[in-house]
N, C-alpha and C positions, 0 to 999 in steps of 0.2 A: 574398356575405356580407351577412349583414341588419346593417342602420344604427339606429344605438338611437331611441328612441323621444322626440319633443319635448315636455316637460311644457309645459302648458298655464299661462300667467300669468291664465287666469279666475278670479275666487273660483267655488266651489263652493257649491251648492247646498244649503242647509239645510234639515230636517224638522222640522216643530211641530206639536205637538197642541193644539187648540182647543177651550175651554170655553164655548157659550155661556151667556146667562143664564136659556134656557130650561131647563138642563142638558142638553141634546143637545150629545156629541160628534165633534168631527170629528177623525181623525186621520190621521198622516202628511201634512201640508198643508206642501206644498214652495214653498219660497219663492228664487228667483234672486240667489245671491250677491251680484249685483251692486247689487240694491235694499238691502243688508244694509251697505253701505258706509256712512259718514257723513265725506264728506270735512274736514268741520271738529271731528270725532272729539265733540262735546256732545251728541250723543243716544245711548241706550243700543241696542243690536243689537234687545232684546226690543219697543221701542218700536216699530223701525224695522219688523220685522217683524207687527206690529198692524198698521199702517198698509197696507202689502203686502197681508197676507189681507183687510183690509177693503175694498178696491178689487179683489182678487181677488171675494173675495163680494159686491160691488157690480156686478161686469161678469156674475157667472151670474145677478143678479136682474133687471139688465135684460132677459136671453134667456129668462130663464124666467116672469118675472114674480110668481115665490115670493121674498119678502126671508127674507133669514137673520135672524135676532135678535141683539142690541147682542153684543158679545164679553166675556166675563169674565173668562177665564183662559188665558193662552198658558205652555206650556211645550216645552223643546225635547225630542225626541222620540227 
């Protein structure tokens, strides 16, 4: 007899689409629940999530050496 299955207490993972000011975008850009948290609840999710893809896109321009451009627009996806 199979045994039910244990939900997970992680938060899940959100999708954003990102505008930069270049107007190139990027989409589907997955961001870790748990960055999305604000234990003292005074920042917005959308902020929290700016900040994420920008150290996201901060850690590919160190490897790659191409900087992405300032962000303009995030929306969830």
């Amino acid at each position: 007899m199979a045994g039910r299955k244990k939900r997970s207490t992680k938060p899940v993972a959100q999708v954003f689409n990102v505008v930069y000011e270049d107007g190139s975008l990027s989409s589907n850009r997955r961001v870790p629940g748990e960055l999305l948290i604000d234990p003292f609840g005074a920042e917005d999710i959308m902020d929290l999530a700016q900040r994420a893809i920008e150290r996201q896109d901060a850690e590919v321009a160190k490897r790659s050496g191409v900087p992405k451009p300032p962000i303009k627009e995030i929306t969830r996806a």
